[in-house]
C-alpha positions in Angstrom: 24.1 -16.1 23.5 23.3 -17.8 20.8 23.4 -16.2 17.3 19.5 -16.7 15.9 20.5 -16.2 12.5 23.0 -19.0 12.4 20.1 -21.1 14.3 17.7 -20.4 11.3 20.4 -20.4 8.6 21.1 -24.4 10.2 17.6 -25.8 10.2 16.7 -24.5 6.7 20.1 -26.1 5.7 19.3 -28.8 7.2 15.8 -29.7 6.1 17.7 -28.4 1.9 20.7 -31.3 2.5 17.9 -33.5 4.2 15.5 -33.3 1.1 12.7 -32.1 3.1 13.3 -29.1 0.7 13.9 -30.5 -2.7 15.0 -28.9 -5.8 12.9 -26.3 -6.6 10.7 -26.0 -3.8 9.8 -22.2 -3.1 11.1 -21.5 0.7 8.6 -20.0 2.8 8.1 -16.1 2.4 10.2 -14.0 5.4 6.7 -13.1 7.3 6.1 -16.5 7.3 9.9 -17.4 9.2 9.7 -14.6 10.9 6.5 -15.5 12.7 7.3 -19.2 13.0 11.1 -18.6 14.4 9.7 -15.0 16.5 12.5 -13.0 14.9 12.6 -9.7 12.5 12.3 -9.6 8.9 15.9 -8.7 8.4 17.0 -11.6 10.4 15.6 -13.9 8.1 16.8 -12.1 5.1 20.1 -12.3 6.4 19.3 -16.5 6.6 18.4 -16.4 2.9 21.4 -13.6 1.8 23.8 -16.6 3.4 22.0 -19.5 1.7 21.9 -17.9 -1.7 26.0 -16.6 -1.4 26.7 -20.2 -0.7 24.6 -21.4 -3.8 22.0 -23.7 -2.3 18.9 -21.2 -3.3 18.4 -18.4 -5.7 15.4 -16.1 -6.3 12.9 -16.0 -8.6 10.0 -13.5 -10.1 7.9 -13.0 -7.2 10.6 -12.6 -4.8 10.0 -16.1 -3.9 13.5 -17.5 -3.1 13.9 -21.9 -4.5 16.0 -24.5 -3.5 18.8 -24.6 -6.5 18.7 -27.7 -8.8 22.0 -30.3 -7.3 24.2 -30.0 -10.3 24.9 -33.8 -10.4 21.6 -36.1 -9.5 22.4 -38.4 -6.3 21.9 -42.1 -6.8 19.9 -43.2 -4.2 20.1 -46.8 -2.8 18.4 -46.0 0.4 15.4 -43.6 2.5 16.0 -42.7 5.5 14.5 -40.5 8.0 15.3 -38.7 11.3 12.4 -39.3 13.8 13.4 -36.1 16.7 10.4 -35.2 18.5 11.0 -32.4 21.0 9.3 -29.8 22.8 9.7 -26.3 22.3 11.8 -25.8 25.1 13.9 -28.4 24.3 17.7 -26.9 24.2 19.9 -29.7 23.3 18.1 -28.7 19.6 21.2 -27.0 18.3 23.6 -30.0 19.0 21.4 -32.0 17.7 20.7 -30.0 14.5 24.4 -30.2 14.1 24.4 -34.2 14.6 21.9 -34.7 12.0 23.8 -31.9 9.3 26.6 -34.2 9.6 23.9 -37.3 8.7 23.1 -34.9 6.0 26.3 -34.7 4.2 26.6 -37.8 4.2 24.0 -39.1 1.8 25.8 -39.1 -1.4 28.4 -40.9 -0.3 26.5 -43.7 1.3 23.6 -43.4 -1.8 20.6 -42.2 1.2 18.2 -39.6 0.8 17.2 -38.5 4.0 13.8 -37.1 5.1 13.5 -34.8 7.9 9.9 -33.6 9.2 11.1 -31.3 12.1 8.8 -32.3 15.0 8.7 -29.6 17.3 5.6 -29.9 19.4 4.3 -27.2 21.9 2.1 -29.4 23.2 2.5 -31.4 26.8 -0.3 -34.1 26.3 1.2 -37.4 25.7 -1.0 -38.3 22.9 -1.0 -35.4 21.1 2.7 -36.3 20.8 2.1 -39.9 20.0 -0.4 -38.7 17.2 1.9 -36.5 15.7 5.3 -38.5 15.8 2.2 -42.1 14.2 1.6 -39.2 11.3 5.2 -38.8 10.6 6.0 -42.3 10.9 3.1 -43.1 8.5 4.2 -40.5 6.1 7.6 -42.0 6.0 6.4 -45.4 5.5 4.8 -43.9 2.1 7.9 -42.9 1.1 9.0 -46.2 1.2 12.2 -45.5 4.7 14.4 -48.3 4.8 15.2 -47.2 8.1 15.0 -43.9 10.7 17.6 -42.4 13.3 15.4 -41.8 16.3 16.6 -39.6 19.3 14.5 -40.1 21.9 12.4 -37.2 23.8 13.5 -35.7 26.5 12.5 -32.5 28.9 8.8 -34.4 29.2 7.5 -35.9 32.7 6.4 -38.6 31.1 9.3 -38.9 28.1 10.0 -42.6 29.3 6.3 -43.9 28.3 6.4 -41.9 25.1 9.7 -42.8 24.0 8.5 -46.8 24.2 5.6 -46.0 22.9 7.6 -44.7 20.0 9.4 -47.7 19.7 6.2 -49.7 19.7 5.2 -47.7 17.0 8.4 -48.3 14.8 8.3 -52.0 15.8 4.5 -52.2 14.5 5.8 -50.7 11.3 8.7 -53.2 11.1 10.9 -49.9 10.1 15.0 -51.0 11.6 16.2 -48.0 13.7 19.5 -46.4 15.4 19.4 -44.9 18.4 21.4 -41.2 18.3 22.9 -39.9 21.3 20.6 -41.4 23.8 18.6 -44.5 24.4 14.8 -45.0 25.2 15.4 -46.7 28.0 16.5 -46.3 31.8 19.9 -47.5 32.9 20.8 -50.3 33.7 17.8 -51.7 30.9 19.5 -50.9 27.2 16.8 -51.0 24.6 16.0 -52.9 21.4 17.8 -51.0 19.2 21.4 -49.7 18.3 22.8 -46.9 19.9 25.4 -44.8 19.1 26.9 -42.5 21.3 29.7 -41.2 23.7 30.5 -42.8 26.7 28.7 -40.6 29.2 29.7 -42.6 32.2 33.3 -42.3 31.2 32.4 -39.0 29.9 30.8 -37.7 33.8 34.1 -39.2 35.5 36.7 -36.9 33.3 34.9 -33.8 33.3 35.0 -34.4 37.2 38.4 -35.5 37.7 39.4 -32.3 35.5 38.1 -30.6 38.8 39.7 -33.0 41.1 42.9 -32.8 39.5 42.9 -28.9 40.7 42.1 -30.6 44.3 38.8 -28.6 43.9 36.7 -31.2 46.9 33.5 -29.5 46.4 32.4 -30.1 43.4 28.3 -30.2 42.1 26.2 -31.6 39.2 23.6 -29.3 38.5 21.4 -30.3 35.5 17.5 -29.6 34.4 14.6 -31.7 35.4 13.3 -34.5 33.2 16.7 -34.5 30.7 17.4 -37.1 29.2 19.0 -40.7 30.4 22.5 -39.6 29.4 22.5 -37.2 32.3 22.2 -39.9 34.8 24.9 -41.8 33.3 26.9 -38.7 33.4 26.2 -38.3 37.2 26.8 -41.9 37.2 30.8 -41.0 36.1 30.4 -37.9 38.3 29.9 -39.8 41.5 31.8 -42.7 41.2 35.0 -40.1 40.3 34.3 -38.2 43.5 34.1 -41.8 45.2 37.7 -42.6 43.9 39.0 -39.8 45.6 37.7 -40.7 48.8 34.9 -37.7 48.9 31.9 -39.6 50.3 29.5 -36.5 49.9 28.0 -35.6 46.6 26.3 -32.4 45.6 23.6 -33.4 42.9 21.1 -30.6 42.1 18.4 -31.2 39.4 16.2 -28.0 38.8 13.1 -27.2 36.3 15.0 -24.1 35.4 18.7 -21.8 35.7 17.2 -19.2 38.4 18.5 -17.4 41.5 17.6 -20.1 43.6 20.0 -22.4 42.5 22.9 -19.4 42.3 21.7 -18.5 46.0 21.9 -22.8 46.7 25.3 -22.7 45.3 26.6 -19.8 47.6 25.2 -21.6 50.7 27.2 -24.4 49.8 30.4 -23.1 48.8 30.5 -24.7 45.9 32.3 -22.8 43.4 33.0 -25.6 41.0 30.2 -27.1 39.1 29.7 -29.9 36.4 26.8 -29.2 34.0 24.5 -31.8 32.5 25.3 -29.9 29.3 27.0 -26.2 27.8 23.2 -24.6 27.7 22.9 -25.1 31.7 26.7 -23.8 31.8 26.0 -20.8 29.7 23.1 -19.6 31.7 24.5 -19.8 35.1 27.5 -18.3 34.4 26.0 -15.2 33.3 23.1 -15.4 35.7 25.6 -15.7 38.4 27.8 -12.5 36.8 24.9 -10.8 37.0 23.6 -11.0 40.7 26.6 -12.5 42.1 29.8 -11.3 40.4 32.4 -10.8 43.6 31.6 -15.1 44.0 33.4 -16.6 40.8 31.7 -19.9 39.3 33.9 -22.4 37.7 32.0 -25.1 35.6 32.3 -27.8 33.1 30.0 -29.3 30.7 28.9 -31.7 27.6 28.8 -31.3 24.0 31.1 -28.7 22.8 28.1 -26.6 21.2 28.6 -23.9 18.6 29.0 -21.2 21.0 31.0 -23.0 23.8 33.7 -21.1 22.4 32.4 -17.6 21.5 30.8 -16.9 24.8 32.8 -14.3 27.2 33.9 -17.0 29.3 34.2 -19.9 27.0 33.0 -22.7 28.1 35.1 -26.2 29.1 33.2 -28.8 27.6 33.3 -32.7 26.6 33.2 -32.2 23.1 30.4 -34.7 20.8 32.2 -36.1 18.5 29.7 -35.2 15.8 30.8 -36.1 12.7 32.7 -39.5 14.1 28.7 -40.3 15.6 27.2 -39.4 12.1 29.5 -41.8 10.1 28.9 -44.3 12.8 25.2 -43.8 12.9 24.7 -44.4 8.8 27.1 -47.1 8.7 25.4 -48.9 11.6 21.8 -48.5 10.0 22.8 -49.6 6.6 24.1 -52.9 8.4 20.9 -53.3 10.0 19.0 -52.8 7.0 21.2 -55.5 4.9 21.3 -58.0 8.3 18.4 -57.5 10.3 19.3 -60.6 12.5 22.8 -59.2 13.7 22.5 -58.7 17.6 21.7 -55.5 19.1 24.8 -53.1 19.3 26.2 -50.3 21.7 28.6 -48.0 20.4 30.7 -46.1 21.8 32.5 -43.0 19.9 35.4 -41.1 21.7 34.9 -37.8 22.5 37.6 -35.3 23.9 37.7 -33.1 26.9 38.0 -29.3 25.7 39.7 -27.0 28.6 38.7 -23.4 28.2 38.3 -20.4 31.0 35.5 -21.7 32.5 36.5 -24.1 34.2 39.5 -21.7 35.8 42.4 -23.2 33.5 
């Protein structure tokens, strides 16, 4: 599973590199992060024993711990700010955290500063969401953004009407934005902005053919309810790979949650090979299905090459995110816009690489 420490240890990082937390800002105490994050004290201390060995805080009297003074002041040319709202159960989080570390580090380079104001919501109600993502845009606009990296919501019923409204919201402001990872609208529509991502069509139709390749002829998609439209694009790939082999039939399963059910709907099947809408679906029913079906192996393959694709006990095969390659893409595309807002709207595609490991059975 994955390691809570290293989650923490990112998102303070994060929000430090980001500016969120700027020089000298006192980090919350460890009961605070330990009740917001629902971990032990020592857990967090490790976080901030980590942060100061690597030199970005140090502690004070008080046992407050700061954010260290940069040794060399950035020049700054432009503000920009990540707009990520995303509900509590939301677990593409980590890749995404990782995306926009990578945004991060890029700052000095490109002469950004980059704001960062979390948005986790553990509210369902579509305008408590829209009230909280207007206050963050508003508080941006104070600071003056030149432009925001928005990745729309997803794991919502209703994420479609709130990711326009969104992008209402933006467009009232008259604040340029880049899609990350995923755009705002259903397929075939593309939305108003740029978007920079993988192929996920393309992306669906290797993972598959990996499978097909094997002459596996079985083969299902099995991703969570109300993910985001870069699942359907990747069943998009899926099906029209198992259609170039001549398999008519296709095995789509969307579920709410990784339960027996689903392990049980497998069996009856006899599927054994499975393409997940990403590694956290992977991750959970392999070791669901070790635990209450272990004589029936599970083969699977999924997206995004998280952290822990590869320290899991069957690591898994993934299409790997380019993350870094979409982060450079990302900035260099929003300063663009910013300099030419008239340049036509822009899809970008960023390779990504397929990643064999044991999961997928070779």
């Amino acid at each position: 599973m994955v390691n809570k420490s290293d989650q923490i240890y990112k998102e303070i990082l994060l929000q430090i590199k980001s500016g969120v937390l700027d020089s000298n800002s006192a980090l919350p105490s460890s009961s605070d992060l330990s009740q917001a994050y629902k971990t032990s004290r020592p857990t967090i201390s490790k976080v901030f024993s980590k942060l100061k060995n690597e030199g970005y805080i140090e502690g004070k009297q008080g046992g407050k711990f700061y954010v260290r003074q940069p040794k060399n002041e950035q020049v700054t040319k432009y503000i920009f700010g990540i707009l990520a709202p995303r509900l509590e159960q939301d677990e593409s989080r980590m890749i995404l955290d990782s995306l926009y570390s990578e945004i991060a580090s890029l700052a000095n380079h490109y002469q950004f500063s980059l704001l960062w104001a979390g948005m986790l919501t553990k509210s369902q109600d579509i305008q408590s969401i829209l009230d909280d993502v207007e206050k963050v845009i508003i508080n941006y606009t104070k600071n003056n953004i030149n432009g925001i990296f928005f990745t729309p919501l997803e794991f919502h019923p209703y994420a479609n009407i709130i990711n326009h409204k969104i992008m209402d919201c933006l467009n009232q402001y008259k604040i340029p934005c880049i899609l990350l990872e995923r755009d705002y609208c259903l397929f075939p529509t593309r939305g108003m902005a740029d978007l920079v991502s993988i192929d996920n069509i393309a992306a669906g139709y290797i993972v598959t053919q990996h499978f097909l390749k094997q002459n596996n002829k079985r083969i299902a998609f099995v991703s969570k309810s109300d993910s985001a439209n870069t699942i359907a694009l990747r069943i998009i790939g899926y099906k029209q790979a198992l259609f170039d082999a001549g398999i008519t039939n296709n095995w789509i399963i969307q579920i709410p949650q990784v339960d027996e059910k689903v392990i049980n709907h497998l069996s009856k099947l006899n599927i054994k090979h499975v393409v997940c809408g990403n590694d956290f679906t992977a991750m959970q029913l392999i070791s669901l299905n070790q635990r209450i079906n272990p004589k029936q192996k599970l083969f699977t393959i999924s997206f995004d090459d998280a952290d822990y694709a590869c320290h899991l006990s069957t690591p898994l095969s993934t299409y790997k995110q380019p993350l870094a390659s979409i982060a450079l893409t990302a900035v260099e595309t929003l300063i663009q816009r910013v300099c030419n807002p008239t340049l036509p709207i822009r899809t970008i595609y960023v390779n990504g690489e397929l990643v064999i490991r044991a999961s997928s059975g070779t």
